[in-house]
C-alpha angles and dihedrals in degrees: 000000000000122000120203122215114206133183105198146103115275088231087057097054101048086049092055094042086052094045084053091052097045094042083059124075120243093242089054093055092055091055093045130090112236081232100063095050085058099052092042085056092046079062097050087056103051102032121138113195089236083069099090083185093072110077106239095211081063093063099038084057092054089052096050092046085058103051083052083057091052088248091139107155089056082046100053095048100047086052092047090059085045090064093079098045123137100223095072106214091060098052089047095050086043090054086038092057091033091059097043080052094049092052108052086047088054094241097133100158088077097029087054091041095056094051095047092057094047078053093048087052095039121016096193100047094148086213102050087027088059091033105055096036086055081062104043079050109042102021108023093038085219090133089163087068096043088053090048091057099048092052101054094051090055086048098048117019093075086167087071108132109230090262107054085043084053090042092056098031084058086050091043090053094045100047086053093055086042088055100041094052085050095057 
């Protein structure tokens, strides 16, 4: 028989068992041995991003449960460890997550870092691009960045929907009139 040691706040653990349950279809729990949801969220609770058994969308769901629990330190840990994920789409929601987290707790130096380096990979990620020219724009004053920003994704992201091209031609426009009343 195997016994499990576990560090963590009771609260915690029945969040993360319920976010296990509910992630699961009905159909899936039925088929599942309890044993093995226990030891699935054994792993969630220790995982170490090194560990490639352990589904990093999993553990992207449990983080973002916690942060819906207002468990935002966990949270933020286990998206930290997401950013260098191999499956993509989950390091970029996880630094996606990770930076809105970042901002409404007023710690821009890595809010502002994570979207940098989305930038750095894409520079037309329609997310990092909007977020880090609102603060060049609004918290570092470099409106001439922000501008810049702005322009090369509406030269080059042509698979832009109406909206987001409205939604950066407005900010275009409004950064020019912001710099040439400026000069």
């Amino acid at each position: 028989m195997y016994s499990l040691q576990i560090s963590i706040r009771p609260s915690l653990l029945i969040i993360l068992l319920r976010s296990i349950l509910l992630h699961s279809s009905a159909i899936v729990i039925r088929r599942l041995d309890p044993k093995l949801l226990t030891v699935h969220l054994a792993e969630l609770l220790r995982y170490e991003p090194e560990r490639e058994d352990i589904l990093h969308k999993d553990v992207l769901a449990a983080a973002r449960l916690l942060l819906d629990r207002d468990c935002e330190e966990e949270a933020r840990g286990y998206l930290a460890s997401l950013l260098s994920s191999e499956n993509r789409e989950v390091a970029i929601e996880a630094g996606r997550i990770l930076s809105l987290s970042c901002k409404r707790k007023g710690d821009w130096t890595v809010a502002v870092g994570i979207w940098g380096k989305m930038v750095t990979e894409d520079a037309c990620h329609i997310f990092a691009v909007e977020e880090l020219a609102k603060w060049c724009e609004h918290r570092k004053g470099d409106l001439d960045r922000a501008l810049n920003l702005v322009n090369n994704v509406l030269e080059n992201a042509s698979y832009l929907s109406t909206a987001e091209r409205d939604v950066f031609i407005y900010r275009f426009n409004r950064l020019k009139r912001r710099i040439e009343k400026r000069e």
